[in-house]
Structure formats: structure tokens, C-alpha cells
Backbone as CSV, one residue per row, in Angstrom:
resi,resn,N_x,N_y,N_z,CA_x,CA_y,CA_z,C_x,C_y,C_z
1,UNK,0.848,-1.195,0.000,0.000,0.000,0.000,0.878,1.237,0.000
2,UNK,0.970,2.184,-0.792,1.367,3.375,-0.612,1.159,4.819,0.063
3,UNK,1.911,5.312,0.707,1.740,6.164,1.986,0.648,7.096,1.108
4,UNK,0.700,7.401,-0.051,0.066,8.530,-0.545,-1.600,7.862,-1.036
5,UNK,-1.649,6.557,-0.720,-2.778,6.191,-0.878,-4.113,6.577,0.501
6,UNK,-2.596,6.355,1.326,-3.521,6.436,2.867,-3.402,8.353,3.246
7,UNK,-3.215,8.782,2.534,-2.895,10.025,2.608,-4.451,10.752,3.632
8,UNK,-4.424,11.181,5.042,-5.533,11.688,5.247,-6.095,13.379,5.059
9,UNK,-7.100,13.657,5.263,-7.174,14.971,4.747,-6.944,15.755,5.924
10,UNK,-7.174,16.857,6.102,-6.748,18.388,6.774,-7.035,18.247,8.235
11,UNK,-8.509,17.790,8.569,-9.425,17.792,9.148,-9.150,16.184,10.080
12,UNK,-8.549,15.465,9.791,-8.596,14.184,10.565,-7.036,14.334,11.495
13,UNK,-7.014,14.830,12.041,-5.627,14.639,12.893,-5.329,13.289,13.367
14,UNK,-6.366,12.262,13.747,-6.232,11.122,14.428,-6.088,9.978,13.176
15,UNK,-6.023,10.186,12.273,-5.741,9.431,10.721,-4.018,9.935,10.972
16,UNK,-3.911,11.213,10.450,-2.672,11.447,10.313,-1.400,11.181,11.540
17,UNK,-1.749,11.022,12.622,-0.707,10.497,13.217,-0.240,9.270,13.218
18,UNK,-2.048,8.223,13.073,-1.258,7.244,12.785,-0.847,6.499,11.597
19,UNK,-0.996,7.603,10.321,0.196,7.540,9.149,1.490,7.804,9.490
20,UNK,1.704,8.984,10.375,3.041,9.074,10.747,3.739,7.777,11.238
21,UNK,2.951,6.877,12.357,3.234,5.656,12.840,3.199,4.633,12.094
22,UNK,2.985,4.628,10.760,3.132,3.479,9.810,2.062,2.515,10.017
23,UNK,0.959,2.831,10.864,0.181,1.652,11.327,-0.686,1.164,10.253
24,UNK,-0.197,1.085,9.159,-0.741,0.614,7.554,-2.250,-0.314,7.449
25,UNK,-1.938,-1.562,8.731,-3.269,-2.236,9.054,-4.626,-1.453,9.518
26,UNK,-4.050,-1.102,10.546,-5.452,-0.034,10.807,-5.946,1.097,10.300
27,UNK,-5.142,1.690,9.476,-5.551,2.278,8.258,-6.097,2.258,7.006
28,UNK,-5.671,0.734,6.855,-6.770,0.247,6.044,-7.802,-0.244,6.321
29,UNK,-8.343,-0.575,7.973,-9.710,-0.857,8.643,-10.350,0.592,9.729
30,UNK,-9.716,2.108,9.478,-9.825,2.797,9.940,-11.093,2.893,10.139
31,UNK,-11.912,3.041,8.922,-13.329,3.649,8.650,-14.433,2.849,9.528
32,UNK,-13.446,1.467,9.897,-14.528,0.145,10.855,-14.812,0.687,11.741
33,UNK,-13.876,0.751,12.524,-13.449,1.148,13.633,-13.552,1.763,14.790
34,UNK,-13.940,1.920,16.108,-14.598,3.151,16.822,-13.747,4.106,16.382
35,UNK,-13.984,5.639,16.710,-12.690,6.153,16.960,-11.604,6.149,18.291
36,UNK,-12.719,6.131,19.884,-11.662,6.080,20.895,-10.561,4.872,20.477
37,UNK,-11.264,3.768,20.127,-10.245,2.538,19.940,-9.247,3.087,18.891
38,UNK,-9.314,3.217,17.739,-8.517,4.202,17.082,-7.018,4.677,17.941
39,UNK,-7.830,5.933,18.650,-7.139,6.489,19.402,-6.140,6.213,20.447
40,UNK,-6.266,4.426,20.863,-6.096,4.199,21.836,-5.382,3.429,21.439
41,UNK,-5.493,2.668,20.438,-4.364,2.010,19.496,-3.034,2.965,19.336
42,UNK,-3.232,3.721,18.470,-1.966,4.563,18.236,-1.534,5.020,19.302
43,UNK,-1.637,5.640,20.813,-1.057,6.017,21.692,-0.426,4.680,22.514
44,UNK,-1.033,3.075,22.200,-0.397,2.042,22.850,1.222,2.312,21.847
45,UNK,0.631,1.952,20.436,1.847,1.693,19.803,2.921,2.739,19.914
46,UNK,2.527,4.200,20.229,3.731,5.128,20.381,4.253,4.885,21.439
47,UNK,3.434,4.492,22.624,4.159,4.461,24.259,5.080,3.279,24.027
48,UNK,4.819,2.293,23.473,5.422,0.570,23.539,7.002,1.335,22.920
49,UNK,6.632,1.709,21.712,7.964,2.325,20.569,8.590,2.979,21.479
50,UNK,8.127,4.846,21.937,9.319,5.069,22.753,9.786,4.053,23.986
51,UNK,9.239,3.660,24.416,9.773,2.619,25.943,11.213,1.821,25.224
52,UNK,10.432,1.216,24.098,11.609,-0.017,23.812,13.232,0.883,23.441
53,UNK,12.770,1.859,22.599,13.985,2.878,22.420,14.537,3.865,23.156
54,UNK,14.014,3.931,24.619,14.633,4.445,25.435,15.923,4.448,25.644
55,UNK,16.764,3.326,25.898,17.828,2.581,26.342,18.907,3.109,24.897
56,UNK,18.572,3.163,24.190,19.614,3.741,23.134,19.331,4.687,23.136
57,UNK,18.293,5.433,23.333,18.162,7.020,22.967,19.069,7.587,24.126
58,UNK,19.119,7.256,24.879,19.906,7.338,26.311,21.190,7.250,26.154
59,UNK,21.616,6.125,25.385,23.411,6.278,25.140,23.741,7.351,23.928
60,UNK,22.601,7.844,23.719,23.366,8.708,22.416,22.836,9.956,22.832
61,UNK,22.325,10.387,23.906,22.223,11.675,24.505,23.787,11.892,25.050
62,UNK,24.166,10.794,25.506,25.179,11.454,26.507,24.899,12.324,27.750
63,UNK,24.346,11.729,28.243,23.248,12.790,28.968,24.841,12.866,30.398
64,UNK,25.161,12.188,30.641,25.685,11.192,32.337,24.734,11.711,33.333
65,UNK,25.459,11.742,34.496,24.970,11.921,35.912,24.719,13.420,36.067
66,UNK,23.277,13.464,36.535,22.588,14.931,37.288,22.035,14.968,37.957
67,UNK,22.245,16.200,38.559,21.143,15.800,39.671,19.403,16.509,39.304
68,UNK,17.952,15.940,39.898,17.282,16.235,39.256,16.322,17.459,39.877
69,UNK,15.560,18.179,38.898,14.981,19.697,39.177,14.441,19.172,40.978
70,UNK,13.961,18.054,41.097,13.618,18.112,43.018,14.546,18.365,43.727
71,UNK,15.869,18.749,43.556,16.940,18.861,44.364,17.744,20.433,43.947
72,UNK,16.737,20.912,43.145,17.201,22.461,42.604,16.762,23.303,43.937
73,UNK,17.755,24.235,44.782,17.044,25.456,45.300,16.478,26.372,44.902
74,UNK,15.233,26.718,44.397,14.774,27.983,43.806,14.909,28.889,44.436
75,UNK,15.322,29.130,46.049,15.182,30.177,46.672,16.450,31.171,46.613
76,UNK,17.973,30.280,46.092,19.244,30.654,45.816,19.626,31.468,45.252
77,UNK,19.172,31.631,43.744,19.391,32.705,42.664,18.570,34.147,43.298
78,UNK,19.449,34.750,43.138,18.825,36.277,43.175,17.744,36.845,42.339
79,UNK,18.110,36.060,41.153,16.804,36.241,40.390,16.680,34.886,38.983
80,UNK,15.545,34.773,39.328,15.212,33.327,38.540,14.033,33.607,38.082
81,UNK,13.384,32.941,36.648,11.841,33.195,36.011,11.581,31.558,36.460
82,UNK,11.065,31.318,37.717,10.735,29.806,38.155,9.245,29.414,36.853
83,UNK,8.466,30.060,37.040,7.573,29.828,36.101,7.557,29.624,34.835
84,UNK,9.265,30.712,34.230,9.710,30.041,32.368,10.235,29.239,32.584
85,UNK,10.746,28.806,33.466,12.062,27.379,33.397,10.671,25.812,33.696
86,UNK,9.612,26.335,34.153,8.968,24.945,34.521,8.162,25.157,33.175
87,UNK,7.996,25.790,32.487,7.257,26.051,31.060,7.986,25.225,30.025
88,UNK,9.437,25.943,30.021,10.670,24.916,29.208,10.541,23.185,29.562
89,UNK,10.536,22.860,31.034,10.267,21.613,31.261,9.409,20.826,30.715
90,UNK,8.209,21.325,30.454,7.210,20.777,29.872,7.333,20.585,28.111
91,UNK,8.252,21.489,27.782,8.418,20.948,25.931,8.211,21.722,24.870
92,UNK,7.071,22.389,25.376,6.202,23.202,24.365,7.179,23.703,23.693
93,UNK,8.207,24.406,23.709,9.051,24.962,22.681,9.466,24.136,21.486
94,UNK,9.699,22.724,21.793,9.777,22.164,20.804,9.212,21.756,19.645
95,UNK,8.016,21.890,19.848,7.016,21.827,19.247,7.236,23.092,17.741
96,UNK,7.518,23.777,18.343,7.865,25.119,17.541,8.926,25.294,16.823
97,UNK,9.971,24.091,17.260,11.567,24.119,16.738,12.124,25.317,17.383
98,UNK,11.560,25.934,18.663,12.589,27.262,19.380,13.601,26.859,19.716
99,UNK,14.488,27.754,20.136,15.872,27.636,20.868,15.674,28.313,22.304
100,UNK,16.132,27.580,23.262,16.863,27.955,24.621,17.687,28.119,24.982
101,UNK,17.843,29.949,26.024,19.286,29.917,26.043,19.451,30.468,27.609
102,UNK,20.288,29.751,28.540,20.406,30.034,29.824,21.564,30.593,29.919
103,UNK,21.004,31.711,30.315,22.126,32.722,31.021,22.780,33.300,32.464
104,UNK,23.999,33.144,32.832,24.320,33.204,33.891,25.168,33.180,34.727
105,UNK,25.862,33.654,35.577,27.218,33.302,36.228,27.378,31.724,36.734
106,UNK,28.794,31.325,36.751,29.100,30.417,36.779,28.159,29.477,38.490
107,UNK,27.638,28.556,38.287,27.327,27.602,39.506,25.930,28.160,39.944
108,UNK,25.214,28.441,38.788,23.821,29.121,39.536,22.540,27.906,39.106
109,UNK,22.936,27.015,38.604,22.236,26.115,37.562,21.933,25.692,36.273
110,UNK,22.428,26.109,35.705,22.035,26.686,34.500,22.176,25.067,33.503
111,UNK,23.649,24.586,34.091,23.593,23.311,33.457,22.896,22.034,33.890
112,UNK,22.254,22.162,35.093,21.229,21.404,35.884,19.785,21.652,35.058
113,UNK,19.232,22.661,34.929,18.343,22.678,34.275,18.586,22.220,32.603
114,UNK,19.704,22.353,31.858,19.329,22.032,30.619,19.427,20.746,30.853
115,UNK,19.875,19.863,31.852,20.033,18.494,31.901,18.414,17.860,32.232
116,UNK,17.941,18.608,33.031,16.630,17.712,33.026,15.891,18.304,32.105
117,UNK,16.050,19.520,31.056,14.970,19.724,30.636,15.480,18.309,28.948
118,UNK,16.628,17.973,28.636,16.916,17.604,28.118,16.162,15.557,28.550
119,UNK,16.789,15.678,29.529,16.034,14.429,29.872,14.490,13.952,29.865
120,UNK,14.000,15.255,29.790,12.120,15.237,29.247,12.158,14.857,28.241
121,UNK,12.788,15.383,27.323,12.851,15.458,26.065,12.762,14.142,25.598
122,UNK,13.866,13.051,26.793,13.689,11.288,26.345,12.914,10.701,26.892
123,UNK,12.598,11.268,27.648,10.737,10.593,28.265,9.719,10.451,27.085
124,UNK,10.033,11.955,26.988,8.585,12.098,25.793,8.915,11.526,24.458
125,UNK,10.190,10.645,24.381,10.179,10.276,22.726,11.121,10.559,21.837
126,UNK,12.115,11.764,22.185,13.010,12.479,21.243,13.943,12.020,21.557
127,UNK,14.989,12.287,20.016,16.495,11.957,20.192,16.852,13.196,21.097
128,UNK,17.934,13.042,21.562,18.562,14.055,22.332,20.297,14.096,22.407
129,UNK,20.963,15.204,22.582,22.365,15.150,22.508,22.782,16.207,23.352
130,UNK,23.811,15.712,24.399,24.019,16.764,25.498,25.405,16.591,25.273
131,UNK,25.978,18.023,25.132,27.600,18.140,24.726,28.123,19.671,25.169
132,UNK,29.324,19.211,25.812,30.087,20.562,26.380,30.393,20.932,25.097
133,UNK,30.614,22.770,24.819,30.394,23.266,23.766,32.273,23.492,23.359
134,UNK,32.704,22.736,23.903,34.340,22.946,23.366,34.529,21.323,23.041
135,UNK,33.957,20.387,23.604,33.910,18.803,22.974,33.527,19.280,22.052
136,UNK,32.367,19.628,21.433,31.523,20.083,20.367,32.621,20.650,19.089
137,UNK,33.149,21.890,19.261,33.564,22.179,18.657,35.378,21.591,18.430
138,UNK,35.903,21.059,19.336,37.034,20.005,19.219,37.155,19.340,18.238
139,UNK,36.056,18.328,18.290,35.334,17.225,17.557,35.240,17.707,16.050
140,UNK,34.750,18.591,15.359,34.544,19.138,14.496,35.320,19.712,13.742
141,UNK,36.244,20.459,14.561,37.615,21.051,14.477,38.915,19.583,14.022
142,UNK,38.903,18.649,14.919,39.570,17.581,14.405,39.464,16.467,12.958
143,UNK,38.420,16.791,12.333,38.076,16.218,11.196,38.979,16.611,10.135
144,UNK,39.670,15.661,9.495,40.920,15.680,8.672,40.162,15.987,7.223
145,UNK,39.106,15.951,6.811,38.732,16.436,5.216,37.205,17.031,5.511
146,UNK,36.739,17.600,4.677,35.615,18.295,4.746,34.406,17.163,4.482
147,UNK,34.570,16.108,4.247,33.482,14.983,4.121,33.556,14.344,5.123
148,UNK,34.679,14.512,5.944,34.091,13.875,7.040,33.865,14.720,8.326
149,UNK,34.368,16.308,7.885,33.697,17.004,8.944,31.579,17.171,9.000
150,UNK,31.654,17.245,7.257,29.924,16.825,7.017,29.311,15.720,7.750
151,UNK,29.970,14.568,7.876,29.543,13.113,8.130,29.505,13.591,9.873
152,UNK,30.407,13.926,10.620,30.360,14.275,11.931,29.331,15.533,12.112
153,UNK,29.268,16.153,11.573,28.100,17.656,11.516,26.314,16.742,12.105
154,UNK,26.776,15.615,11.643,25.094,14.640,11.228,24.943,14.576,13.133
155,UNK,25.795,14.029,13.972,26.004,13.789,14.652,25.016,14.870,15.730
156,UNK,25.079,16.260,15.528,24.817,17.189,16.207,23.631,18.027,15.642
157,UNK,23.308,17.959,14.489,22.304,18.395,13.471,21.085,17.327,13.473
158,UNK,21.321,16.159,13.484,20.490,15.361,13.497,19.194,15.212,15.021
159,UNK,19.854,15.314,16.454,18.969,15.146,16.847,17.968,16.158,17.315
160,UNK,16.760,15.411,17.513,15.301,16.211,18.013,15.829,17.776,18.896
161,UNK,16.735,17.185,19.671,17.020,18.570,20.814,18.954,18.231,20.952
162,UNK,19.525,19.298,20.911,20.377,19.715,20.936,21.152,20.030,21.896
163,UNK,21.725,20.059,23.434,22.651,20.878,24.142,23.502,21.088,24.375
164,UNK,23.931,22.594,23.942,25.578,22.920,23.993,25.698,24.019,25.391
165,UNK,26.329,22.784,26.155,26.453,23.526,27.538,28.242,24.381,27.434
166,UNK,28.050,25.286,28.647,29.152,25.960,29.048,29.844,26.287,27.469
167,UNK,28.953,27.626,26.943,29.707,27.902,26.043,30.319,29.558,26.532
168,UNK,30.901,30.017,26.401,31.967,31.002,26.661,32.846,30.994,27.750
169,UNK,33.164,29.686,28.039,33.801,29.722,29.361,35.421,29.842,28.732
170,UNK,35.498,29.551,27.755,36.498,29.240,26.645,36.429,30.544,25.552
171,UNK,37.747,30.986,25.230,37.650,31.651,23.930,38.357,31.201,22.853
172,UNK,37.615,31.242,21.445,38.247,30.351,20.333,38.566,31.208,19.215
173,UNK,38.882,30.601,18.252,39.601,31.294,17.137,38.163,31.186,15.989
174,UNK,38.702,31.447,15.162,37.404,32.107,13.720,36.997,30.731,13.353
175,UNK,37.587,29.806,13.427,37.447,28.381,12.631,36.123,27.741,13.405
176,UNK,36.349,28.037,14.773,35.422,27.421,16.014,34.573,28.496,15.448
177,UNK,34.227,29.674,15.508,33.035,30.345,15.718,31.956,29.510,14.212
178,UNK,33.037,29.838,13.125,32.449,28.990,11.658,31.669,27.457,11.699
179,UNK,32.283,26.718,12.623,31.858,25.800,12.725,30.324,25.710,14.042
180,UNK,30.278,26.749,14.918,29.466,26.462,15.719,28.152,27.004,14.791
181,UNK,28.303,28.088,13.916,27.277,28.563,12.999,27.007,27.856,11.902
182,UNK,27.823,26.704,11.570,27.324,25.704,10.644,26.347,24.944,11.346
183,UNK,26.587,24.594,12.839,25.517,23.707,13.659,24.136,24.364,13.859
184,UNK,24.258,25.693,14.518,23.081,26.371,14.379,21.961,26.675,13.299
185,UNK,23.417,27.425,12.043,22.537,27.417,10.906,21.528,25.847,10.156
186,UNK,22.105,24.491,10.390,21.455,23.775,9.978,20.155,23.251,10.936
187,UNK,20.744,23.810,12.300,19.053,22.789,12.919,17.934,24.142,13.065
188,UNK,18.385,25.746,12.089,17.703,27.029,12.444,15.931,26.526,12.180
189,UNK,15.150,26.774,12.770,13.779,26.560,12.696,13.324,25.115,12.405
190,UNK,14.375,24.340,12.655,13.842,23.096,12.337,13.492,21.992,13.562
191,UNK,15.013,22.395,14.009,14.964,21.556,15.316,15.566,22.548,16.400
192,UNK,15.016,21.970,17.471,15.434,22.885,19.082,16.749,22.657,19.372
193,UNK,17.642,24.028,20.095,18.670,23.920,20.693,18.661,24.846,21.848
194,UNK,19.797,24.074,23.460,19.468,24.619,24.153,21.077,25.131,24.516
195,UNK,21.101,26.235,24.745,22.409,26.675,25.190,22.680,27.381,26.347
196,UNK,23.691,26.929,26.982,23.676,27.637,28.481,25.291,28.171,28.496
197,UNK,25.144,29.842,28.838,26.695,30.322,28.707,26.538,31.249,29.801
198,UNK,28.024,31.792,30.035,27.449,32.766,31.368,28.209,34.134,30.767
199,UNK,27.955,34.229,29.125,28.302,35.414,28.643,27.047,36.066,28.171
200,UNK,26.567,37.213,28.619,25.682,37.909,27.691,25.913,38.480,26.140
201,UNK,25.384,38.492,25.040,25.559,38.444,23.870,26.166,39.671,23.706
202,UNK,26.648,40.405,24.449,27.127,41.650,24.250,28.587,41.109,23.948
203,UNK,28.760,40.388,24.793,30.140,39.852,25.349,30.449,38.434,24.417
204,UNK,29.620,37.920,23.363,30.317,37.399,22.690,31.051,37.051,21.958
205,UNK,31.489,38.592,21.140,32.772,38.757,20.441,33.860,38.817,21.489
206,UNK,34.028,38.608,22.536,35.080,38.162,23.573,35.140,36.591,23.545
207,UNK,34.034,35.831,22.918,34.147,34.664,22.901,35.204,34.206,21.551
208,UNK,34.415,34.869,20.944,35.492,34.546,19.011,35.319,35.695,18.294
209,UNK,36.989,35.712,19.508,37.611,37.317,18.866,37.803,37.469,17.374
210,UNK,37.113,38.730,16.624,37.631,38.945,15.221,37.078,38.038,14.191
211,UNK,35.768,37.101,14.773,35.364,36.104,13.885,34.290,36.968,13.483
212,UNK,34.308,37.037,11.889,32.881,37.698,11.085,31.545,37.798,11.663
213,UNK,31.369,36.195,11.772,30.229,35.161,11.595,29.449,35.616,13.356
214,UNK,30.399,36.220,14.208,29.634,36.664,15.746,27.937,37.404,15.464
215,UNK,28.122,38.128,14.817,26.704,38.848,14.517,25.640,38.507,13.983
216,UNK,26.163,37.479,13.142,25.122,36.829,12.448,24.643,35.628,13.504
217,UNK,25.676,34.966,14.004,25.699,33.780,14.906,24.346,33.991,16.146
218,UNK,24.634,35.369,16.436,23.686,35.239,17.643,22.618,35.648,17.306
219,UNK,22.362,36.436,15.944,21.276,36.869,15.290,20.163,34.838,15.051
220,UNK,20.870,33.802,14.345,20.344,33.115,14.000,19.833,32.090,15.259
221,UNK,21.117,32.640,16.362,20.712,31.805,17.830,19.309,32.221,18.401
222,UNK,19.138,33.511,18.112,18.019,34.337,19.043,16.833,34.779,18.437
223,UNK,16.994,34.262,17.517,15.582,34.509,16.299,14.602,34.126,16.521
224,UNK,14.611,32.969,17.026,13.239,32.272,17.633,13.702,31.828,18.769
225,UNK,13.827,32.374,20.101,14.191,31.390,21.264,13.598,32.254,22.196
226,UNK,13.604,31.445,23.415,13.098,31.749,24.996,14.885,32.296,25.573
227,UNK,14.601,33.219,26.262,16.029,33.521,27.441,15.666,33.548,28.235
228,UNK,16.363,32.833,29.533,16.140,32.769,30.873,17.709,33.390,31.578
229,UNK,17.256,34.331,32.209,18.605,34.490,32.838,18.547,34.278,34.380
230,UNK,19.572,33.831,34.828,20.209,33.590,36.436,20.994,34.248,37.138
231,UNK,20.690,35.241,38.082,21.074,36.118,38.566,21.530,35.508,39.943
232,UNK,22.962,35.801,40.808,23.301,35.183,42.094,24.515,34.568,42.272
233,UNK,24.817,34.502,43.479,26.015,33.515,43.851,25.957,32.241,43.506
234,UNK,27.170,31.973,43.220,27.362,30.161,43.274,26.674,29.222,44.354
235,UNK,26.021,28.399,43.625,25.298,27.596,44.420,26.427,26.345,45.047
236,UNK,27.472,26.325,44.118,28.223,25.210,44.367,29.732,25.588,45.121
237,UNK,30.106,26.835,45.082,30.534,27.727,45.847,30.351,27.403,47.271
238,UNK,28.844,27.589,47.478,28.238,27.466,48.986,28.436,26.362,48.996
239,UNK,28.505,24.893,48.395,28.228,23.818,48.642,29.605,23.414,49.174
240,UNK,30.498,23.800,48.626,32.047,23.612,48.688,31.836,24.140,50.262
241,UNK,31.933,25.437,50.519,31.931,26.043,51.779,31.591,24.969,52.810
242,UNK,30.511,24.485,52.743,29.210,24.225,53.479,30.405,22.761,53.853
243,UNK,30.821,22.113,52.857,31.588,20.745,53.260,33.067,20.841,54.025
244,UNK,33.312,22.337,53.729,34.602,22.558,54.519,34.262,22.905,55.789
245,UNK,33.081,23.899,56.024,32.558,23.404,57.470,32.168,22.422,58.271
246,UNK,32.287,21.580,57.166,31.644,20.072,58.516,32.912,19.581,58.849
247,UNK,34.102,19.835,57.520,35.259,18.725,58.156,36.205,19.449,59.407
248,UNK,35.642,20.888,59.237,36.688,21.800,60.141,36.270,21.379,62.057
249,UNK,34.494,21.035,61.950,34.095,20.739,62.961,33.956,19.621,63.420
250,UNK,34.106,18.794,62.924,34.623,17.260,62.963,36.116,16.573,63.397
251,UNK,35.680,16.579,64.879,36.967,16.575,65.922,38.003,14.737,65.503
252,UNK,39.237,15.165,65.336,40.224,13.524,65.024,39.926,13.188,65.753
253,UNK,40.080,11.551,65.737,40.104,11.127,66.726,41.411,10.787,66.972
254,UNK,41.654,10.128,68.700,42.765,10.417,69.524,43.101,9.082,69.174
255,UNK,44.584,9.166,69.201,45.505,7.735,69.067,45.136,7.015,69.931
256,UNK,44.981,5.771,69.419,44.800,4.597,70.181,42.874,4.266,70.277
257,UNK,42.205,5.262,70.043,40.726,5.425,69.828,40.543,4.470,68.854
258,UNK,39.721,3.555,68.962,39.154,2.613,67.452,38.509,3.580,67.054
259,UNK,38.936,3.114,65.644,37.976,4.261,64.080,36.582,3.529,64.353
């Protein structure tokens, strides 16, 4: 049977998704059919699909170890939009192909939140790719011919959601800025990217000094995106503190004392 046979019209949304799902059988007994059952079919077969592909979607996020938004202090940051960051959680941007971009001094969260908002992202179904933004551009930068810097480009262009954490912590040369605007420019309005730097865009020609492509770069970053910025002390700062106070008050024990 050919997809363009089962082609549904404007008006049937619950046809057309499950053309998207290939469900070819019940599309050809659609018209039998209740519709809840319909309905209830295609949401088994999407839940079963993402479940089984979890487990790889997972090794190719690269996601590692985070800790999760229940263990975030909201009360820490001096200033936080708690209500856009639990908005981002939920997805809706993607839907739209927007970009996210967290802004902020170093240890305020910023890479905690793109980690779980990234990890929704494999709940609900999507590829995902979480990458420090100097691996990123390393990687890209190390490709010995231009076909296989294309073939590696797939790598970062390809999935559903995108994150290039801790970008300006580093400053690079013109080659890096070229290459981070080849990544942007290809997933621009198509697919979501989330970026977390603790430079304001004023300050990104301090990132890639003398590179052309800066103006355009943040023009194509910010065209369609949400900004959240993070205002405050290091959260991890305090945390450091907080552990040097316990060991300072935490009396040796005396020779000859069993441990």
C-alpha cells in the first residue's frame, strides 16, 4: 500500500498520526473502527515504541549523571523566572523548533536545568544530545577532510534537541566560531537547541575574537528562542563552603581510639 494512498485529509488529525506511525493495518480498517479505539491504538503503539527505544536514545544523549529539578534550590538565585524554566520543562518549545538559552554566572544552575529539561525530552520520545560546547567544537575542528567534517556535523544536526552547555567559558579562534554557525545554521527553525553560557551576547565577540560570523551567529541563535537568565552567587561555591565546614568541625580522633 502506498503512503500517498492512505494520505488523510486536513481535518482528521487522528488518521494522520497514525500515518506518521506506519500503522498501515489499521488504516486500512480505519473507517470500521470506533474512533476512541482508534485512538487508543496509536497512543499504545507510540508508548510501547518510545519505551523499547529508550535505552539507546539514552546512550546517544550522553546525557551522564545529574542531579534532578527536586533537588534544585529555587530560593538561591537572586533572580530566577521559576515559572519560564517549569514552562521549558514541559516541551512546548519544541514543538515550535525554538531555541533555549540560559544565562548566567558560573554555579547558579544553568547546566542542571538544561540536563533535566533535556532528559524530558527522552521521556517524551526524542532523540537528544548533550555536549560541552568545546567537545563540540574540538570534535569538528579535528576532522581531517571536509566529508568527514559533514559526516560528523550529522552527529549534532540530526537530533530532536540539541545541548551545547558551558559555552563562553572558553575563547576560540574564527574556525570554532564557523563551525558552531554551521551547527546552528542547519538545525535554524527546524529543530530545538538549548544553550547555556554565562556570557551575555554583548560579550560574545570576547568569545570569538575577530570572527565575522559573531553577529550573524547570535542573530540566528536568538531569532526564535526563549532567554532565561540567572542572577546570584554560586550555588556550588556554597556547597564547597558548606563541606569545609563540617570537616573543620569534625573533631580527630585520639591515638589509640578505634575508628
Amino acid at each position: 500500500m502506498r503512503d500517498d494512498d492512505l494520505r488523510p485529509g486536513p481535518t482528521d488529525p487522528d488518521r494522520e498520526h497514525a500515518r506518521r506511525l506506519r500503522l498501515w493495518g489499521l488504516l486500512a480498517v480505519w473507517d470500521e473502527m470506533d474512533p476512541t479505539l482508534r485512538r487508543r491504538l496509536c497512543d499504545l503503539h507510540q508508548s510501547t515504541t518510545r519505551d523499547r527505544s529508550m535505552p539507546s536514545r539514552l546512550a546517544m544523549s550522553q546525557l551522564g549523571r545529574f542531579k534532578t529539578m527536586a533537588d534544585f534550590d529555587w530560593g538561591w538565585p537572586a533572580t530566577i523566572d521559576r515559572d519560564g524554566i517549569e514552562e521549558m520543562l514541559r516541551l512546548g518549545f519544541m514543538n515550535e523548533a525554538a531555541n533555549l538559552i540560559l544565562v548566567g554566572p558560573n554555579g547558579v544552575g544553568k547546566s542542571m536545568i538544561a540536563h533535566n529539561i533535556a532528559y524530558q525530552a527522552l521521556v517524551a520520545g526524542h532523540t537528544v544530545r548533550f555536549v560541552k560546547a568545546g567537545t563540540m567544537l574540538e570534535d569538528l575542528a579535528a576532522q581531517d577532510s571536509a566529508a568527514a567534517r559533514r559526516q560528523r556535523l550529522k552527529q549534532y544536526t540530526r537530533p530532536k534537541l540539541l545541548a551545547i552547555d558551558e559555552l563562553g567559558y572558553l575563547s576560540y579562534d574564527n574556525r570554532y566560531a564557523d563551525l558552531l554557525f554551521e551547527v546552528i545554521e542547519a538545525r535554524h527553525r527546524k529543530r530545538s537547541t538549548i544553550v547555556t553560557t554565562n556570557r551575555p551576547f554583548s560579550q560574545w565577540g570576547e568569545v570569538f575574537p575577530n570572527a565575522a560570523c559573531v553577529v550573524t551567529l547570535v542573530d540566528r541563535l536568538t531569532n526564535y528562542s526563549d532567554v532565561a537568565e540567572i542572577h546570584g552567587p554560586s550555588y556550588r561555591l556554597k556547597e564547597a563552603e558548606e563541606r569545609r565546614a563540617g570537616k573543620s568541625t569534625t573533631t580527630p580522633p585520639q591515638k589509640g581510639t578505634p575508628r
